[in-house]
C-alpha positions in Angstrom: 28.3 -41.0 -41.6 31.1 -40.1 -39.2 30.5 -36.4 -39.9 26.7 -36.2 -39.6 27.1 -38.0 -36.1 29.6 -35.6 -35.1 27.3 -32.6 -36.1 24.7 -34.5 -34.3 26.9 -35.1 -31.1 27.6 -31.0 -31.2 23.9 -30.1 -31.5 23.3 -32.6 -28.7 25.9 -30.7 -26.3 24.7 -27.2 -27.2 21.2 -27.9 -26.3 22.4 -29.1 -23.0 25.0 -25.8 -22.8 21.6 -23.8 -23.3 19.4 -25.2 -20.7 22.6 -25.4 -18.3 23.2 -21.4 -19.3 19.2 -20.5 -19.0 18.3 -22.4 -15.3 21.7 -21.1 -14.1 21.2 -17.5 -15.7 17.5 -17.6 -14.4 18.8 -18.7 -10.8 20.5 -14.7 -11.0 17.8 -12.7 -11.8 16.0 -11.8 -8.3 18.4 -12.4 -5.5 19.8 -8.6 -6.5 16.4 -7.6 -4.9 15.5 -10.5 -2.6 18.7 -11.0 -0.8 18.9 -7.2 0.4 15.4 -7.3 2.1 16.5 -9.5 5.3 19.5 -7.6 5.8 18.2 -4.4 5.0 18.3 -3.0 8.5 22.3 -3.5 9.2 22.8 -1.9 5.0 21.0 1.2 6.3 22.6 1.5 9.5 26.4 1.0 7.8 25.9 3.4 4.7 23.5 5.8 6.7 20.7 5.3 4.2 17.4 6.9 5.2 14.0 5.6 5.6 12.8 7.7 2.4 16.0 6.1 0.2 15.3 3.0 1.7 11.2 2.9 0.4 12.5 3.7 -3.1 14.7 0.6 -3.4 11.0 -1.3 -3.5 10.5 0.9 -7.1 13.5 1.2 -8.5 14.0 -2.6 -10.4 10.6 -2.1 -11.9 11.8 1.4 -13.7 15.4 -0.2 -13.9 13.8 -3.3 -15.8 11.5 -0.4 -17.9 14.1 1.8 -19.0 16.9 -0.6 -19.8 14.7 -3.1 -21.1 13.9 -1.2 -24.0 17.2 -1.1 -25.0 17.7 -4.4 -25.6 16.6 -5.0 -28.9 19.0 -2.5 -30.1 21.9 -4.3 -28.6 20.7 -7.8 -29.1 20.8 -6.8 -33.0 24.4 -5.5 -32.9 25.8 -8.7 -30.9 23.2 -11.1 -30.6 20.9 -12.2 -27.5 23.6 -14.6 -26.3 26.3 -11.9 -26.4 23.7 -9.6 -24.4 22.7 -11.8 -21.9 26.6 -12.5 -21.2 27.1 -9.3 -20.7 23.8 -8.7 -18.1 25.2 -11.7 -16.3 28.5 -10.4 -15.9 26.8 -7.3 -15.0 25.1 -8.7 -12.0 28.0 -10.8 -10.8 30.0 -7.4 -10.5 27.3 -5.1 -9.0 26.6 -8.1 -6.5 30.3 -8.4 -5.9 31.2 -4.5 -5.3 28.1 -3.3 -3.6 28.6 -4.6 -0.2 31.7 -3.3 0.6 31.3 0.6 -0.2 30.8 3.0 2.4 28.0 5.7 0.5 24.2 5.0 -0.1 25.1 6.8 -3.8 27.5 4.1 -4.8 25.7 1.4 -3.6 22.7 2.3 -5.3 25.0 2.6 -8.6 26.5 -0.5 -8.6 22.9 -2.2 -7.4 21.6 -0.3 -10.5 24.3 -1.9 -12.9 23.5 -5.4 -11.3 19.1 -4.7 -12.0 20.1 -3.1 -16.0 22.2 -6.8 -16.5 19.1 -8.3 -15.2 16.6 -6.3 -17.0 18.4 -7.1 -20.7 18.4 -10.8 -19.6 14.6 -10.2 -18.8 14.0 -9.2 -22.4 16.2 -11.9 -24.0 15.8 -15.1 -22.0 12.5 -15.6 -23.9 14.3 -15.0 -26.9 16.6 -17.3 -26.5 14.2 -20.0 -25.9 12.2 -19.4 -28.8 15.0 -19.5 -31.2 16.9 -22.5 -29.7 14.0 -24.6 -28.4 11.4 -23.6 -30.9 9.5 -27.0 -30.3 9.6 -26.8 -26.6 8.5 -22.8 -25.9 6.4 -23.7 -22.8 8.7 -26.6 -20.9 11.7 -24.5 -21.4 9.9 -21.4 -19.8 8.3 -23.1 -17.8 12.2 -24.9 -16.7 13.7 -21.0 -16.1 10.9 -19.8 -14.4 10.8 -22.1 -11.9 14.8 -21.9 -11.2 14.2 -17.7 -11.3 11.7 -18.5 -8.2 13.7 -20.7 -6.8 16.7 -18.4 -7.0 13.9 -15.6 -5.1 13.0 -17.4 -2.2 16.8 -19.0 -1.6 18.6 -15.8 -1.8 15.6 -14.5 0.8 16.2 -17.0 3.1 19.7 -18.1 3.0 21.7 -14.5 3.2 20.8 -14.1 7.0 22.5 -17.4 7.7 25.2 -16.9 4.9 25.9 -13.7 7.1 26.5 -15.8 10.0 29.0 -17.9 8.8 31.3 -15.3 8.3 30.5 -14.1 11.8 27.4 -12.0 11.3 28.7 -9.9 8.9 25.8 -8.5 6.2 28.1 -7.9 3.8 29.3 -11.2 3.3 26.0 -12.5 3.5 25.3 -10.3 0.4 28.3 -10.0 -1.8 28.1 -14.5 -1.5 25.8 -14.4 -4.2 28.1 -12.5 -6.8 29.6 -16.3 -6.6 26.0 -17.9 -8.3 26.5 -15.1 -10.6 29.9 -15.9 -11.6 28.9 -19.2 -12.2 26.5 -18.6 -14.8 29.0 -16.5 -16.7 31.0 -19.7 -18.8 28.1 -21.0 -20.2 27.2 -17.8 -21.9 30.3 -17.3 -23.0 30.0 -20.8 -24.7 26.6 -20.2 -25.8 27.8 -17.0 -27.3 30.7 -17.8 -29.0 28.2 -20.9 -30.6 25.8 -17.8 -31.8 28.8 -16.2 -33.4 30.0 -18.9 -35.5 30.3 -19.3 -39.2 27.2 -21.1 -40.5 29.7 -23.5 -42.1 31.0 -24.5 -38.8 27.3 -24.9 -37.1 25.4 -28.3 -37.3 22.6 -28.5 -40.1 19.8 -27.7 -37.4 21.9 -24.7 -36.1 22.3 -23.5 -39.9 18.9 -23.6 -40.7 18.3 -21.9 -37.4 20.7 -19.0 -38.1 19.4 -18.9 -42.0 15.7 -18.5 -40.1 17.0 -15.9 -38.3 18.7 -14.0 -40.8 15.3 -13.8 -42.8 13.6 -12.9 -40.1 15.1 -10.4 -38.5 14.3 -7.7 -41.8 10.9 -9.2 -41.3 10.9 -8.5 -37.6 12.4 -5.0 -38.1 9.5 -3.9 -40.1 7.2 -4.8 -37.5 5.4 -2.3 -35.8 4.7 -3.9 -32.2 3.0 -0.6 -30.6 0.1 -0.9 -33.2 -0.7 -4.5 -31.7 -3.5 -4.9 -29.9 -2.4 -8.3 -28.4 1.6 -6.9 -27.8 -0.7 -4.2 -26.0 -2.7 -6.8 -23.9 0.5 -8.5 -22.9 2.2 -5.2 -21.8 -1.2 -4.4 -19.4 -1.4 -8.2 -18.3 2.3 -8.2 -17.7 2.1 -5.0 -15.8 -1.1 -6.1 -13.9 0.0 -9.1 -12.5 4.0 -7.6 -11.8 1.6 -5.3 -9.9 0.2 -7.9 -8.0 3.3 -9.5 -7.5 4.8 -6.5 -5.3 1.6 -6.2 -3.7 2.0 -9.4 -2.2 6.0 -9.7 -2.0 5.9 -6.1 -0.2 2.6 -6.1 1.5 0.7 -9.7 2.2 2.6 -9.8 5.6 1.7 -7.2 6.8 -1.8 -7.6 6.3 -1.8 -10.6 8.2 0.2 -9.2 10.9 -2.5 -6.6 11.3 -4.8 -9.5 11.3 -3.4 -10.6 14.4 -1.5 -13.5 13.2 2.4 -13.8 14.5 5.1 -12.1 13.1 6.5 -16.2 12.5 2.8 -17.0 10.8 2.4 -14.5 8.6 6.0 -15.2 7.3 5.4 -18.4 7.0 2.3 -17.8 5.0 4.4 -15.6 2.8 7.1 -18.1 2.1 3.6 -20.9 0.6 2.8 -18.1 -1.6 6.6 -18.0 -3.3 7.3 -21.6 -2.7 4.4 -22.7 -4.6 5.5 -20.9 -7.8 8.7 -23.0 -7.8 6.9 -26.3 -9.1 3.6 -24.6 -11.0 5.4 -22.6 -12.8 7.2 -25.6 -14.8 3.8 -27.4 -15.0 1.9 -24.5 -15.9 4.3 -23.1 -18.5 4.9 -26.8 -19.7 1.0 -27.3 -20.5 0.5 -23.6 -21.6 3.0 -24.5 -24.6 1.1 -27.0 -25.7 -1.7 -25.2 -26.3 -2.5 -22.6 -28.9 -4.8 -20.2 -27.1 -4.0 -19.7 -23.4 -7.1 -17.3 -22.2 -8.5 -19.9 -20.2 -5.7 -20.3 -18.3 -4.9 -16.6 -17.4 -8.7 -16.3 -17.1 -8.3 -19.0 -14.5 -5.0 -17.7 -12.6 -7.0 -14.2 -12.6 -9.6 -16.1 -10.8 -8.0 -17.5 -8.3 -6.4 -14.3 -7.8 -9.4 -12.6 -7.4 -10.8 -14.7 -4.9 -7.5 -14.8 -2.5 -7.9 -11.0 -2.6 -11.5 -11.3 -1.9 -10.8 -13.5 1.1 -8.4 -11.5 2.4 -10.6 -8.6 2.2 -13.6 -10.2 3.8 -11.9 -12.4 6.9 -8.0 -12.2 6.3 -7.5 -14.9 9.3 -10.5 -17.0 9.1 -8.8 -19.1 6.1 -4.9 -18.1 5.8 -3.6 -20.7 4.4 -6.3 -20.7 1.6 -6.0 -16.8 1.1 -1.8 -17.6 0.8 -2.3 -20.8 -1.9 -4.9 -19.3 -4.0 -2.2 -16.0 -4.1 0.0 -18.3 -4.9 -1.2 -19.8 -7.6 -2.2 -16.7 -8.9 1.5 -15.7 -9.1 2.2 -18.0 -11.7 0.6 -15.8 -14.3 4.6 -14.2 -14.9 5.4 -17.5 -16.7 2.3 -17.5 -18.7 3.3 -13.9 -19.8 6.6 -15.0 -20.8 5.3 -17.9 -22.9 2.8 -16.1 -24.3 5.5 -13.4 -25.0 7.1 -16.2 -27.0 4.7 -17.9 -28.4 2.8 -14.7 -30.0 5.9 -13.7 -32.0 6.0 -15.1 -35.1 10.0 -15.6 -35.4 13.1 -14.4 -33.1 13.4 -10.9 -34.3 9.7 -10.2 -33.3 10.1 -11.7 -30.2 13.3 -9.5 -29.1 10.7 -6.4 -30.0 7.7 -8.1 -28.3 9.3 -9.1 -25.2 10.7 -5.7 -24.9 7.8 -3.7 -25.3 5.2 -6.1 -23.2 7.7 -6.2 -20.2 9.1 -2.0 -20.6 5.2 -0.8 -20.6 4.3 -3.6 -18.6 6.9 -2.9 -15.5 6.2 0.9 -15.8 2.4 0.5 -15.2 3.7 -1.9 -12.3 4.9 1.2 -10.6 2.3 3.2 -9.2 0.1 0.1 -7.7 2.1 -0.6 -4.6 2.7 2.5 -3.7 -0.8 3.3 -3.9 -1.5 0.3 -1.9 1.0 2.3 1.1 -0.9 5.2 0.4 -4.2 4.0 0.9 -3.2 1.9 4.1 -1.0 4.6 5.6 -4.6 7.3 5.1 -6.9 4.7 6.2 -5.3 3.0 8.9 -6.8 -0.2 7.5 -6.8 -2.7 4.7 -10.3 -2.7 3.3 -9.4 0.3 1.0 -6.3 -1.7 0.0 -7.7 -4.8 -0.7 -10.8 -3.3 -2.3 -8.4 -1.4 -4.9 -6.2 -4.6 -5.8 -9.6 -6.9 -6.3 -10.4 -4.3 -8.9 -7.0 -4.3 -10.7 -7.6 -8.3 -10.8 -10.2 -7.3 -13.4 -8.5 -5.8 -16.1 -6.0 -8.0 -15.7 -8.5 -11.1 -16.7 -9.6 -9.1 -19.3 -6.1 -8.3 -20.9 -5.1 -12.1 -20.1 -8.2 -13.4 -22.6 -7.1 -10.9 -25.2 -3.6 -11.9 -24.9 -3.9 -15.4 -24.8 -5.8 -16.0 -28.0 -3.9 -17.4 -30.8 -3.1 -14.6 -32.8 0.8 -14.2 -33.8 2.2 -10.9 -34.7 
């Protein structure tokens, strides 16, 4: 009796290690990118980095996520998710440490490059490691590290400026205090890996039957042939669509309200309701998602309502900002419905390291192209009714590849 409640005590405190590891893991996986933007002007002007350099840093985490994403199966086979994930946290708490204080644009692009590769491998896995340690709860967990990944966005955009000025204006600071949230999340994945690495005869009886489920599965999984899936290939174009539509809005929206004569102060303000709101829908929306077997209806709705913020925009960008921002907003939330349908269509762990991988590689390199086409067209037509007109048409293809994806079919 005493050694069954013992077991049961452990499993208790490793499921609490494992949320504690994936909110605080999740909380690191945009400020790399989000925290440079508001300080972007003093970066340039110290490390003499030019306007051109400057425009690629918008496209550079997509391929970074793309290329090094699709090594993580590969690696999550040799040493396990957990063991992965450490090592993409500990990735990003030393890129986000170093970067600040070198004097070259080449280095600093390095070392912010080894921070967006630890992030990209914790892209792939995260959902992974939900599946296989909260089976039963796919969608609340998801929907739990999704919100703390926004959350972790919008703080490091607004709180590096006056991290900056606390140690007397200085950017660098401002930047390199984040390499501390980073460091942070480190011990619990060291925890949660050595856990992962233990013999089954030291695990509890759920976290046997667990690793036994894995075992099985993963010659299963490796058989699996993911790129002949039509649904693994609707996730990859609905994950790419609405990443596309993401940096559309993070690097654009504005912008586009700036040139519709609202204040520099409004239109940022309009931009923080479209990030803010993704911080509590994306729990709820993950949460119900989970419950559900087929989720086309709800990507068919978030592609709705990004379809008619677009249209709005389009039509009379300030006669109804605030509606034009929420119904964007809302729309956003269609990257935790791809990760839980990334987890919920694979039909054990080893399928899902394979599925996540492919749906977010293919799905961040056709992310690429759109805003930059978005510059183009604005820069040759001096307007955004070309723009606007293009991304209403990828919304689309994205509903359609959202329906496919969402139907319950398991590969």
């Amino acid at each position: 009796m005493k050694q069954r409640q013992g077991r049961a005590r452990s499993a208790t405190w490793t499921r609490r290690l494992a949320v504690a590891a994936l909110v605080l893991a999740a909380l690191n996986l945009r400020p790399v990118v989000t925290s440079l933007g508001p300080v972007l002007e003093e970066a340039r002007a110290a490390l003499g980095m030019s306007a051109t350099v400057a425009g690629l840093l918008t496209s550079v985490p997509a391929v970074c996520f793309a290329l090094v994403g699709s090594a993580a199966p590969r690696l999550a086979r040799r040493h396990g998710p957990e063991g992965v994930v450490l090592a993409g946290i500990a990735a990003v708490a030393l890129g986000l440490a170093l970067r600040p204080f070198v004097g070259s644009t080449p280095v600093f692009l390095t070392l912010s490059g080894l921070a967006l590769a630890g992030i990209a491998v914790a892209n792939v896995l995260l959902p992974v490691v939900v599946k296989q340690r909260f089976p039963d709860r796919v969608g609340m967990m998801t929907g739990l590290y999704s919100m703390a990944l926004n959350l972790g966005a919008s703080a490091a955009a607004a709180v590096t400026v006056p991290l900056a000025g606390v140690f007397g204006g200085d950017w660098r600071a401002g930047l390199s205090a984040w390499a501390v949230l980073a460091a942070v999340a480190v011990p619990p994945w060291v925890a949660l890996a050595r856990d992962g690495r233990r013999p089954t005869g030291q695990q509890s009886e759920q976290q046997a039957g667990r690793a036994a489920g894995e075992n099985a599965a993963a010659g299963a999984g490796a058989h699996v042939r993911v790129a002949r899936s039509p649904t693994a290939w609707a996730l990859a174009v609905f994950f790419g669509l609405q990443a596309t539509s993401a940096y559309v809005i993070m690097g654009w929206l504005p912008q586009v309200f700036r040139d519709a004569g609202l204040s520099a102060g409004a239109a940022g303000l309009l931009f923080a309701v479209t990030s803010v709101l993704g911080v509590p829908l994306s729990f709820v929306l993950a949460a119900v998602a989970g419950r559900l077997r087929n989720q086309s209806g709800i990507a068919v709705l978030l592609g709705a309502f990004g379809l008619a913020g677009y249209a709005g925009l389009w039509a009379a960008p300030a006669a109804a900002p605030w509606l034009w921002a929420v119904l964007l907003g809302v729309a956003n939330c269609s990257f935790p419905l791809a990760l839980t349908m990334i987890a919920m269509r694979g039909r054990d762990g080893a399928t899902v390291i394979r599925l996540s991988a492919f749906a977010q590689s293919v799905g961040y390199l056709l992310s690429v192209p759109g805003p930059i086409l978005v510059g183009a067209l604005y820069q040759h037509t001096g307007g955004w009714q070309g723009p606007l007109a293009f991304v209403v048409c990828l919304m689309v293809p994205q509903i359609a590849a959202g329906y496919f994806a969402g139907r319950d079919r398991q590969i």
